[in-house]
C-alpha positions as CSV (number, residue, x, y, z in Angstrom):
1,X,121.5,110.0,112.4
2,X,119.7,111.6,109.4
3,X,122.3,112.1,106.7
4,X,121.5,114.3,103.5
5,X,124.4,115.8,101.4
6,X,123.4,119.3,99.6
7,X,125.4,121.5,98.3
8,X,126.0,125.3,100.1
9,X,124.1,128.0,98.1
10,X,127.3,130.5,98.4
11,X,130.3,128.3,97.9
12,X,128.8,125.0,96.4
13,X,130.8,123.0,99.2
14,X,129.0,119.2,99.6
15,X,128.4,118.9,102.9
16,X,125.5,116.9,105.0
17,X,122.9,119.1,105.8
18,X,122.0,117.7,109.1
19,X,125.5,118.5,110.7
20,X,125.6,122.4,110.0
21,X,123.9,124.5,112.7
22,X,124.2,127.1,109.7
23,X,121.7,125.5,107.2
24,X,121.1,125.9,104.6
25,X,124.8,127.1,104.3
26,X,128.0,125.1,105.4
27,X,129.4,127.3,108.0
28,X,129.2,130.4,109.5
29,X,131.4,132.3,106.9
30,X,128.8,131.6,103.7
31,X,125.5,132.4,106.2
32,X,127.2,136.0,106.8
33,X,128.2,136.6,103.3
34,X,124.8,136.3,101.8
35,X,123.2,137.9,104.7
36,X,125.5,140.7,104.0
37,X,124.0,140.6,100.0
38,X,121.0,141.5,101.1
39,X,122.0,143.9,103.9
40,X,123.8,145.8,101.3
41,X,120.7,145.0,98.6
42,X,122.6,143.5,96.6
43,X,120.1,140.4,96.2
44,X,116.4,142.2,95.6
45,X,113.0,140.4,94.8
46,X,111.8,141.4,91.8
47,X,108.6,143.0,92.1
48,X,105.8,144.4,89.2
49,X,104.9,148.1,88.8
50,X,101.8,149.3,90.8
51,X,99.1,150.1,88.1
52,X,97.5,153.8,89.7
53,X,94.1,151.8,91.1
54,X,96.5,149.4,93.0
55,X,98.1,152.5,94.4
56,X,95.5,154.2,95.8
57,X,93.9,150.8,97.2
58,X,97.3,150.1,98.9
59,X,97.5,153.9,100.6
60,X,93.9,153.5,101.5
61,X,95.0,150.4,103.1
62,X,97.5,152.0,105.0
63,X,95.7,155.2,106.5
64,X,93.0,152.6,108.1
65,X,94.9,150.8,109.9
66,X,97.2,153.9,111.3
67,X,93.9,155.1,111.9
68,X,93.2,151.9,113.8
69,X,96.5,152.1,115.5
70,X,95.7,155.5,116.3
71,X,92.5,154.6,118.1
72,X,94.1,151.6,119.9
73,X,97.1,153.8,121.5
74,X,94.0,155.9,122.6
75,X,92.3,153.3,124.3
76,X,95.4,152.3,126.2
């Protein structure tokens, strides 16, 4: 059997990676904690600032393809 020891990202037990049906976390316990970080945002990703061009490229974007969505559900 494959045997790797890591250390849990939430409580920074050793363990062997292979054995946890949890992975990357030890046990069921750490998994639902951090899920529950970013449920309650406490974790975000850091994103930059839209410059105005990047904006209006984005929303373009978007209103073609509802309008493509739009167009599907009418073919349907």
């Amino acid at each position: 059997m494959k045997s790797l020891i890591v250390s849990c990202p939430r409580c920074q037990k050793k363990f062997n990676y292979y054995d946890s049906s949890f992975r990357p976390f030890c046990c069921e316990k750490c998994r639902l904690i951090d899920l529950g970080q970013w449920l309650n945002e406490s974790y975000t990703v850091p994103v930059s600032k839209l410059t105005l061009e990047e904006a209006q490229q984005l929303e373009q974007l978007i209103n073609e393809k509802n309008q493509n969505d739009e167009e599907d559900d009418k073919l349907h």
